[in-house]
C-alpha positions in Angstrom: 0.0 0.0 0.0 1.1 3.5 -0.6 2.1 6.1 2.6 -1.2 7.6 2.2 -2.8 3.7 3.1 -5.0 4.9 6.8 -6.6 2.1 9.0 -10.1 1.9 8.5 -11.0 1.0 11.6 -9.1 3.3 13.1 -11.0 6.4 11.3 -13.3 7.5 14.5 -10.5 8.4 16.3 -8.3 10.9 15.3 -10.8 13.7 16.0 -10.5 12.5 19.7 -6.9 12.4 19.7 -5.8 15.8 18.6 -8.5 16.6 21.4 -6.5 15.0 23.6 -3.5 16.4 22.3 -5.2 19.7 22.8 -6.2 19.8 25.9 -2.1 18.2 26.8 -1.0 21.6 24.8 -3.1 24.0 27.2 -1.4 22.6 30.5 1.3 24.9 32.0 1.1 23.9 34.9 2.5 27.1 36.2 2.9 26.5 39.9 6.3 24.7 42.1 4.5 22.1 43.5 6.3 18.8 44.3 5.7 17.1 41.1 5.3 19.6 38.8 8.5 19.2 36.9 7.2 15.3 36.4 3.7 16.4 35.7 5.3 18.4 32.4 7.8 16.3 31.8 4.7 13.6 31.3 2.8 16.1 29.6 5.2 16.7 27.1 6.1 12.6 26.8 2.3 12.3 25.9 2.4 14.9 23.0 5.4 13.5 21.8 3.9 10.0 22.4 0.5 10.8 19.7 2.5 13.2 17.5 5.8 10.8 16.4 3.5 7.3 17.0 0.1 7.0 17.8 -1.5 9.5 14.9 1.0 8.8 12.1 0.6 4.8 12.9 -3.5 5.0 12.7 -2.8 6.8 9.8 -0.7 4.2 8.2 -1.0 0.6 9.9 0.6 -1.4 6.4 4.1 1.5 7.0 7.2 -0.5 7.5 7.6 -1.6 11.1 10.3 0.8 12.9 12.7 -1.5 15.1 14.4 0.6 17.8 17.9 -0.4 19.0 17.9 0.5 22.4 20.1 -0.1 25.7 22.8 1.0 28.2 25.7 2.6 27.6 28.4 0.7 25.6 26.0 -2.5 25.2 27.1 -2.9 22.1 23.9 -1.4 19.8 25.5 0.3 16.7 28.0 -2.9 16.7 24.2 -4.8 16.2 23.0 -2.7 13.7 26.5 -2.6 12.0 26.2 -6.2 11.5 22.2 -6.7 10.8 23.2 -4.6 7.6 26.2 -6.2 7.1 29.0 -3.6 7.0 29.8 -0.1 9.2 26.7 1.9 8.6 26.8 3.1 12.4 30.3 4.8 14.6 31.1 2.4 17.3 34.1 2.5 20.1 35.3 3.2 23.1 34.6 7.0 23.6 30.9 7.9 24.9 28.0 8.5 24.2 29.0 7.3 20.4 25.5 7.6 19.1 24.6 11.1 19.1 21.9 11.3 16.2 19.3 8.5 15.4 20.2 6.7 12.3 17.2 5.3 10.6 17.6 2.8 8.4 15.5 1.7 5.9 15.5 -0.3 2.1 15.4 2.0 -1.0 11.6 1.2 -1.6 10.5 2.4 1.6 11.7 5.7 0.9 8.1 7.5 0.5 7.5 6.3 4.4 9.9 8.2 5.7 10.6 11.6 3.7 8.1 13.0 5.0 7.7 14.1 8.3 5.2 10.8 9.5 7.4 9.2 11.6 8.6 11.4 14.3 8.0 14.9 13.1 9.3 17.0 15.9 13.1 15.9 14.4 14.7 17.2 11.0 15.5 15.1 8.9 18.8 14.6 7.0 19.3 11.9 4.0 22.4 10.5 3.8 23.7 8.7 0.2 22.6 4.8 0.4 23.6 1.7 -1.1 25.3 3.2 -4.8 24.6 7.0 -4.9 27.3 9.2 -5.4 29.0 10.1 -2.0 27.6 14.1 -2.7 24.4 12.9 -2.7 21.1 15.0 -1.6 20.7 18.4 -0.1 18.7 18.4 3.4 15.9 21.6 3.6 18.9 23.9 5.1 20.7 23.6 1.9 23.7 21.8 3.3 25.4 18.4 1.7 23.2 15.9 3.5 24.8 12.5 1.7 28.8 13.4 2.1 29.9 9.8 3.1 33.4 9.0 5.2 36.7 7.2 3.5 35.1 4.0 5.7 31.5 4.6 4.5 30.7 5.9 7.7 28.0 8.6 7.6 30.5 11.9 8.3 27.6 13.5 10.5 27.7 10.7 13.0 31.5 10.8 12.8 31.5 14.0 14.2 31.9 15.2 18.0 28.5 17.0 18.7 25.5 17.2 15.9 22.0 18.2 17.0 20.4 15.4 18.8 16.8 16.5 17.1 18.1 15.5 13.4 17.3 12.0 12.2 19.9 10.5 9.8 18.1 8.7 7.0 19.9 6.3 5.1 18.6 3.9 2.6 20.4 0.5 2.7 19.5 -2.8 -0.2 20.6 -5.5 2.8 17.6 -4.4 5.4 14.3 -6.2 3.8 11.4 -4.2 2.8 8.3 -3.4 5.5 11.1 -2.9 8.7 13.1 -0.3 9.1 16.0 0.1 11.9 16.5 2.8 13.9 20.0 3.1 16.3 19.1 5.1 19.4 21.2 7.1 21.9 22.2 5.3 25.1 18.8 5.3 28.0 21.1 5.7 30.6 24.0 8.6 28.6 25.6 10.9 30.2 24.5 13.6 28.2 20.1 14.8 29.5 19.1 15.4 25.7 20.7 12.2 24.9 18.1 9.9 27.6 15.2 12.2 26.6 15.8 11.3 23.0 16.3 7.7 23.9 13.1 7.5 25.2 11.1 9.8 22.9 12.5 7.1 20.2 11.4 3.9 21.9 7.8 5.4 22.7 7.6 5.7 18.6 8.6 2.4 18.0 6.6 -0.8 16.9 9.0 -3.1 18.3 12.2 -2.9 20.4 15.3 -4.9 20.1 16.7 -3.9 23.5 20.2 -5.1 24.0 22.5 -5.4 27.5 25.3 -7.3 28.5 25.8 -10.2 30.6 27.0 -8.2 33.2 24.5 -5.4 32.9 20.8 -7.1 32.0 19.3 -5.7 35.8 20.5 -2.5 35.7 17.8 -0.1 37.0 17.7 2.6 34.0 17.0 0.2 31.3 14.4 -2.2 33.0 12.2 1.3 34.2 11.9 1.4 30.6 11.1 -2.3 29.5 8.5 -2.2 32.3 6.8 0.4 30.2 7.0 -2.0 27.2 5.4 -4.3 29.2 2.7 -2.0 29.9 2.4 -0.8 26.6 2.4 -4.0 25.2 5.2 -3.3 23.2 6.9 -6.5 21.3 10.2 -6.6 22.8 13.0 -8.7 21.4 16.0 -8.8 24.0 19.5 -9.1 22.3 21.9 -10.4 25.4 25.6 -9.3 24.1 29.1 -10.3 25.1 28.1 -13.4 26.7 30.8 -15.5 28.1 31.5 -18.9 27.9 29.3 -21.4 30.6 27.1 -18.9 31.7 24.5 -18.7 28.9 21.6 -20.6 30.6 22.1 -19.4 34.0 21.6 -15.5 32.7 19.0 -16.5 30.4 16.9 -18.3 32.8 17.4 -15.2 35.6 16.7 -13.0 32.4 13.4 -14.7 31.9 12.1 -14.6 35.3 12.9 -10.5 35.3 11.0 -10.1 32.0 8.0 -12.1 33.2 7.3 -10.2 35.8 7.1 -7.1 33.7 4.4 -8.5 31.3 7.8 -9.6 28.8 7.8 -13.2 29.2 6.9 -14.2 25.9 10.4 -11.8 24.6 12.2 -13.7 22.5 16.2 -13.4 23.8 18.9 -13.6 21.6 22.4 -14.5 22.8 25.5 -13.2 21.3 28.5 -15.0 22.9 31.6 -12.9 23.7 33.6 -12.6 20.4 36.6 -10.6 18.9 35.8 -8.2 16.3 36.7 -8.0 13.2 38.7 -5.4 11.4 35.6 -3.0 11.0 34.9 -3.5 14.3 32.1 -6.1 12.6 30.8 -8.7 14.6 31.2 -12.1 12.4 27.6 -12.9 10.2 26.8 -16.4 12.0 26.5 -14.7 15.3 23.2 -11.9 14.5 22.2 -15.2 12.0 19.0 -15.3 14.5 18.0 -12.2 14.8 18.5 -11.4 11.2 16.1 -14.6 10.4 13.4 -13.1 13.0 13.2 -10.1 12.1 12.9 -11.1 8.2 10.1 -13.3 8.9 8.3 -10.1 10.9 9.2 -8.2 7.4 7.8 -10.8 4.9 4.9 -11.5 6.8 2.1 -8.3 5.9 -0.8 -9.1 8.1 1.9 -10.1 10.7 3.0 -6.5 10.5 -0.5 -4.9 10.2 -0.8 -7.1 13.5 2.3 -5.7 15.5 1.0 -2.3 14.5 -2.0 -2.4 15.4 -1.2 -4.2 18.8 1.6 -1.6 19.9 -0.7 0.9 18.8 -3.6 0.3 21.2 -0.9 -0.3 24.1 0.2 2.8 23.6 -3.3 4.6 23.5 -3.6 2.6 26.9 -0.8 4.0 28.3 -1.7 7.1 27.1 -5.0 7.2 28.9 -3.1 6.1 32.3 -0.9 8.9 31.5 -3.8 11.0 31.0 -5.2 10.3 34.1 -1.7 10.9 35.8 -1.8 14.4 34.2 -5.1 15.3 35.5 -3.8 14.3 39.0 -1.4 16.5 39.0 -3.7 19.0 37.6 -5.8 18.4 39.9 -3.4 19.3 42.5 -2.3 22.4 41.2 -6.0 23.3 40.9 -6.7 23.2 44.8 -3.4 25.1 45.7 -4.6 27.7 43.1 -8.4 27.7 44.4 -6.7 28.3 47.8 -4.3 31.1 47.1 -7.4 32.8 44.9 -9.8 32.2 47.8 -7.0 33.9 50.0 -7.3 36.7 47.8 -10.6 37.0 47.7 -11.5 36.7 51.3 -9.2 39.6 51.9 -10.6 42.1 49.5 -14.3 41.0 49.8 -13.5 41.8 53.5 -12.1 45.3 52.7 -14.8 45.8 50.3 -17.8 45.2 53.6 -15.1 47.0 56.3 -15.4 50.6 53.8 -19.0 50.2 52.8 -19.2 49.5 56.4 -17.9 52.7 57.3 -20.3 54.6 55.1 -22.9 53.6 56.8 -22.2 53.4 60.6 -21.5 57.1 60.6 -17.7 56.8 61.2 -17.2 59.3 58.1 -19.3 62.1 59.9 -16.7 62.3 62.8 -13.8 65.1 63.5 -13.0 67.6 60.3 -16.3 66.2 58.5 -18.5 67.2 61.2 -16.5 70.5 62.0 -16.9 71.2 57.9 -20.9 70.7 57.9 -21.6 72.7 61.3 -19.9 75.6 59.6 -21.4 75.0 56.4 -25.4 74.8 57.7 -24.7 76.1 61.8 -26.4 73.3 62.5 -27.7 74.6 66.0 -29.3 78.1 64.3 -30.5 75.9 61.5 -32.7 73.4 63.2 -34.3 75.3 65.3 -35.6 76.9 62.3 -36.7 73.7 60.9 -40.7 72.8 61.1 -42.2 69.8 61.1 -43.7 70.4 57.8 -41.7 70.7 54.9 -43.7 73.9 53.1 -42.4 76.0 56.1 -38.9 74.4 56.4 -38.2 75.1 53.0 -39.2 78.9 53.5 -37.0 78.4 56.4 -34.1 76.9 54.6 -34.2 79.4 51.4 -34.1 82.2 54.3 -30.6 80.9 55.9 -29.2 80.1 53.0 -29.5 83.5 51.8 -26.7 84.2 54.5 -23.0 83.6 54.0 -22.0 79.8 55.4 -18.9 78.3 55.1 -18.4 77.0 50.7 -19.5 73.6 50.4 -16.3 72.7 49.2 -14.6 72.5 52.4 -17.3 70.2 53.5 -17.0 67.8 49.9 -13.0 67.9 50.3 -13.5 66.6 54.4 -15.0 63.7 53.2 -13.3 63.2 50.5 -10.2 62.8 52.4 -11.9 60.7 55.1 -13.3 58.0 52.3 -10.1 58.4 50.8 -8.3 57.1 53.9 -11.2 54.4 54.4 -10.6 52.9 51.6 -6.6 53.4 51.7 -6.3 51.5 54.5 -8.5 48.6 53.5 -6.8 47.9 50.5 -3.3 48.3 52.1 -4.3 46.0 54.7 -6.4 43.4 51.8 -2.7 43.4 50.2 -0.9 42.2 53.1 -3.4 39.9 54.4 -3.1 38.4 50.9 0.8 38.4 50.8 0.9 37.3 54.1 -1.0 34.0 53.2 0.8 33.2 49.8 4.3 33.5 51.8 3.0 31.0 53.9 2.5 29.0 50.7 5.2 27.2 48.8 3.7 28.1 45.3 2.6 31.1 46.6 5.6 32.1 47.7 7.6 31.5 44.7 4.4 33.6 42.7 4.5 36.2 45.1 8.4 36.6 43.4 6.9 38.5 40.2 4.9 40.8 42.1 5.7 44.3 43.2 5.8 45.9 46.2 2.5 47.4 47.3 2.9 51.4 46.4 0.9 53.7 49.1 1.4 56.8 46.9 0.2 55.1 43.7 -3.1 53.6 45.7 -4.1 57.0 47.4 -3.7 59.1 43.9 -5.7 56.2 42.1 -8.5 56.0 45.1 -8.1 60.0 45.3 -9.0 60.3 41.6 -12.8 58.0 42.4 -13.8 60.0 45.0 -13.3 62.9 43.3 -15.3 61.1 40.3 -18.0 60.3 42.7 -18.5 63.2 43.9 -18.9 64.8 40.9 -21.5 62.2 39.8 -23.3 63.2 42.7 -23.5 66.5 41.1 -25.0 65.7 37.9 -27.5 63.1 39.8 -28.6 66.6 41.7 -28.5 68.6 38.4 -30.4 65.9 36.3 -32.4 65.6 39.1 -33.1 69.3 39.4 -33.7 70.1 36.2 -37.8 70.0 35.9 -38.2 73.8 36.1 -40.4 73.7 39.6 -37.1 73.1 41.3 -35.1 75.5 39.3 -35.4 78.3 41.8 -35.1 76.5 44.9 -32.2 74.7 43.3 -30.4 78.4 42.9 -31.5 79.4 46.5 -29.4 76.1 47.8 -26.9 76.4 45.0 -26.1 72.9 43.3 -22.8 72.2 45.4 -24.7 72.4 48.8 -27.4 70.2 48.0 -24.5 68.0 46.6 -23.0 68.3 49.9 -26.5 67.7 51.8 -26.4 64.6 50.0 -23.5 62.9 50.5 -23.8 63.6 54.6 -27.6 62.0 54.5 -25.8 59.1 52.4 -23.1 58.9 55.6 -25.9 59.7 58.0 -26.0 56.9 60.7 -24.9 57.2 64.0 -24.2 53.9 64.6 -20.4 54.9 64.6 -20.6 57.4 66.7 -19.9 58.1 70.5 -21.4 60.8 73.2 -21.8 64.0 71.9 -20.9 63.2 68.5 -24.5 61.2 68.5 -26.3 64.3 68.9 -24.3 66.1 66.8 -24.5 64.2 64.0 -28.0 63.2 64.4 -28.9 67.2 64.0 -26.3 67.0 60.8 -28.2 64.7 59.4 -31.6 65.5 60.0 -30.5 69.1 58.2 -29.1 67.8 55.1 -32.6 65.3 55.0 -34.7 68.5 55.6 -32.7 70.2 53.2 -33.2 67.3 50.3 -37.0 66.9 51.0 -37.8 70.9 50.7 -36.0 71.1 47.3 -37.0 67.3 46.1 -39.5 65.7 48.3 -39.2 63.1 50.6 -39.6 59.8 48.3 -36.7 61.4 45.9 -34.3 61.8 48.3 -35.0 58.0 49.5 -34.3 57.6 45.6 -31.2 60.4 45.2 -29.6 58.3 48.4 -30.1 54.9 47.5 -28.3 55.4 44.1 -25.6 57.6 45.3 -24.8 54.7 48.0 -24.7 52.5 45.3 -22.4 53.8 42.9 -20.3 54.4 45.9 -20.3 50.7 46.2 -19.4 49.9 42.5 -17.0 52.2 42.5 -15.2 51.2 45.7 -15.6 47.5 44.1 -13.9 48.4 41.3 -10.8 49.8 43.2 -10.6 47.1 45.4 -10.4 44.6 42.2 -7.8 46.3 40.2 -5.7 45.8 43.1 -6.6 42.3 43.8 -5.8 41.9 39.6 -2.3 41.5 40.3 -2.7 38.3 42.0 -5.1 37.7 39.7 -2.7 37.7 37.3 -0.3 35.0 38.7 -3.1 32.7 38.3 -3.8 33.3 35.4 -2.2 30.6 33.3 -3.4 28.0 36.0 -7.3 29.4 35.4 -6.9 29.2 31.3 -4.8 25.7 31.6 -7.2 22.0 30.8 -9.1 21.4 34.0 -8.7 18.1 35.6 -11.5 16.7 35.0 -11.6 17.6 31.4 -8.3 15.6 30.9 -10.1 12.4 33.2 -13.2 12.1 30.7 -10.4 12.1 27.9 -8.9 9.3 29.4 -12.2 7.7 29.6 -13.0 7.9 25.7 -9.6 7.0 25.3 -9.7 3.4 26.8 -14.1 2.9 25.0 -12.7 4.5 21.6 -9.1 2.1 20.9 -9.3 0.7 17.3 -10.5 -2.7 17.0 -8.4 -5.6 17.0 -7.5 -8.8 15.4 -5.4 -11.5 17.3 -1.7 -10.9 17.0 0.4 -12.8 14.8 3.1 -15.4 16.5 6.0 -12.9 16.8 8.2 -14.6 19.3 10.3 -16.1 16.5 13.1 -18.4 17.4 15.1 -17.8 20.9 18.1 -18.8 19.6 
């Protein structure tokens, strides 16, 4: 079939995956939680894990089978694939790591599978000259000589010290059969980070692994994390024991056994390759990869066998991938709780500054000291009421008469409590900000958060909370205006002037005593009860209830709105936890994961000869 072939019964599900790869993308998980360096490092194993193998293989079951060479440091892998082709195709020796780019191998006809970015698209890809092209061969996309060969046919970029570890080597080779490719892997356990992360990202987009160790080195911890995953993923695994000495071939085999059985591997054909010299090349003789080279021929010959492997390796990996899945939305669901914590933290302390100011304009704390003094010199409170009648014709005869006098400008009264509900509110959201520090510190993602925040500016705050009052007040002054503006008030409005009956309203909107001590009660009750006589002979009684209740209220919004551009700052640390996948979303993924893998046929007998 050609590389466009795709797995009919595999068509429902690709919608669902790049979901799933979706939802992986939008995880940031943004806070230092114990765990959260796994939790992305499993995130971004997942991505790689649908995007190099799961997608491209539904896509494609009748590809070529990819055989990853895999194993421990100096385990003797590119000396394997060396002599499964038959001559030096892959650096080997002594100096570490030696494989530093994949080399995927493939025959000439399976070309078309792999120039393209199917198989593992997150690496470039450069094509080295195969079996009989001339040693300048292609040009890779960066326009550099991608098949210069080496005086020992060695490909020159794998000759060289460094290379980037994210470029696969293709090379095209007559002696591999058609339908399985080969693909030479760093070391799992090198020295070098990007090497073991490629390592791994290489195995997870394999069909089938031909692991290889050494008779002294087959329990070592690295590689046998990673063969339990085979296990798990039901990943055919063919284990290639190297440098086996003399009279101890049974005993390591049978140990061998009983490890890979209890990982789910006991069906693993092992291949033994006694300790031998090499040859000139470094080449291991024929007769002694003569097993492996028969097994994995069959596994190439064999179509629905392959379509089998495929389709099997695929649906362990989807498995894993929902356990993986599920994983990820613990740790999500971790980070989710610390975050509803610190933003319940936040709010709490602002919601309570929010109650403690509106609080205070209604208790009548902001009619005490320099307000007070203001609004006695403004009405004389003491002349004024005893002026006042009970009825408000002759109170507002009354209040026209005083006002024709010369009190204090109403300015000095709108400025006092401007500065007193400027303080108010100050305060609250100085002390909101460190009640909300103070619990973050105590946090250890809080903490580390609270390291891109700045310091808490009292000048900044006070000019900002300065600038609303002021805008309040003068809303206040348009409600009186609009309100005024039916002509019948028109002259009572000009015997009050606009500014006073401003002022009368904002102390009736402040007037309740409940704040207030001794004298002050008295006091302020007079205060009061002026600036509501005041409002009812130029309004009436139910629009001042009205004039009041909205000027209170846009007090409120406004003091709201303060309160929450300085709570946004912590807001804003959040952020990227509130727009990441939510937990749960990523647990009914791995549900429809494990009801939506492709259906199945029995897999072919794959466990070939354990010679």
């Amino acid at each position: 079939m050609s590389p466009s072939s795709s797995a009919g019964d595999a068509r429902g599900l690709p919608p669902l995956l790049r979901e799933v790869n979706s939802a992986l993308e939008n995880l940031a998980f943004p806070l230092q939680l114990p765990g959260s360096v796994d939790a992305r490092a499993s995130k971004q194993a997942a991505r790689e894990q649908l995007s190099d193998y799961i997608l491209p293989r539904l896509a494609s079951l009748d590809a070529p089978l990819v055989a990853v060479v895999g194993g421990s440091t100096g385990a003797g892998k590119s000396t394997l694939v060396n002599a499964l082709v038959g001559r030096p195709v892959s650096v080997t020796g002594a100096v570490r790591p030696t494989t530093r780019q994949p080399l995927l191998l493939h025959h000439p006809d399976d070309a078309p599978w792999f120039d393209d970015t199917r198989v593992l698209p997150s690496l470039g890809r450069v094509r080295l000259a195969g079996d009989g092209e001339p040693k300048d061969g292609p040009v890779d996309d960066g326009g550099t000589a991608a098949g210069v060969g080496s005086s020992d046919g060695l490909p020159a970029q794998q000759q060289e010290s460094g290379g980037e570890a994210g470029t696969l080597l293709l090379r095209p080779t007559a002696s591999l059969p058609s339908g399985l490719a080969l693909l030479d892997a760093p070391d799992v356990d090198s020295i070098a980070d990007e090497n073991r992360r490629l390592a791994g990202q290489l195995l997870a987009a394999a069909d089938l692994w031909l692991f290889v160790t050494t008779a002294n080195r087959y329990a070592d911890a690295v590689p046998w994390k990673l063969l339990a995953e085979a296990g798990r993923r039901d990943v055919l695994v063919a284990i290639v024991l190297d440098r086996v000495p003399p009279g101890i071939e049974e005993e390591i085999r049978g140990d061998l056994l009983t490890l890979l059985s209890a990982e789910n591997l006991g069906h693993a054909p092992i291949f033994v390759i006694p300790e031998l010299p090499l040859g000139a090349a470094r080449m291991l003789p024929p007769d002694a990869v003569e097993p492996i080279t028969r097994w994995l021929q069959a596994l190439a010959a064999d179509a629905d066998g392959r379509r089998d492997i495929a389709r099997r390796t695929v649906q362990g990996a989807m498995r894993a991938l929902a356990d993986r899945v599920d994983g990820i939305a613990e740790a999500a669901s971790r980070e989710q709780a610390v975050g509803d914590g610190l933003r319940a933290a936040a709010d709490n302390a602002y919601r309570e500054a929010l109650a403690t100011v509106m609080a205070s304009t209604e208790d009548g704390t902001l009619l005490r000291g320099e307000v007070l003094a203001r609004w006695q010199d403004f009405v004389g409170t003491g002349e004024f009421m005893r002026g006042l009648e009970s009825r408000i014709g002759r109170a507002r005869d009354r209040v026209s008469a005083f006002f024709t006098g010369k009190p204090a400008p109403a300015a000095t009264v709108a400025d006092a409590i401007g500065s007193g509900l400027q303080t108010v509110i100050v305060e609250q959201a100085a002390r909101a900000d460190e009640s909300t520090r103070r619990r973050w510190r105590g946090d250890t993602a809080g903490s580390v958060l609270l390291q891109g925040l700045d310091p808490w500016r009292a000048d900044e705050v006070s000019a900002e909370v300065a600038r609303e009052v002021r805008a309040w007040q003068e809303d206040l002054l348009r409600l009186v205006q609009a309100e005024g503006a039916d002509k019948r008030f028109t002259a009572r409005m000009l015997s009050f002037g606009v500014n006073g009956i401003a002022v009368a309203l904002m102390v009736v909107v402040f007037a309740s005593t409940g704040g207030l001590t001794g004298g002050e009660i008295g006091i302020a009750g007079a205060s009061a009860i002026a600036g509501q006589k005041l409002l009812e002979a130029v309004f009436g009684d139910d629009a001042v209830r009205r004039l009041t209740a909205i000027a209170r209220s846009d007090l409120a919004k406004r003091v709201e709105a303060l309160l929450q551009r300085q709570r946004a700052p912590f807001e804003r640390l959040l952020d990227p936890l509130a727009r990441q996948t939510p937990a749960e979303t990523l647990r009914v993924l791995a549900s429809r994961l494990r009801t939506a893998l492709p259906a199945g046929h029995a897999a072919a007998d794959v466990h070939g000869d354990d010679a």
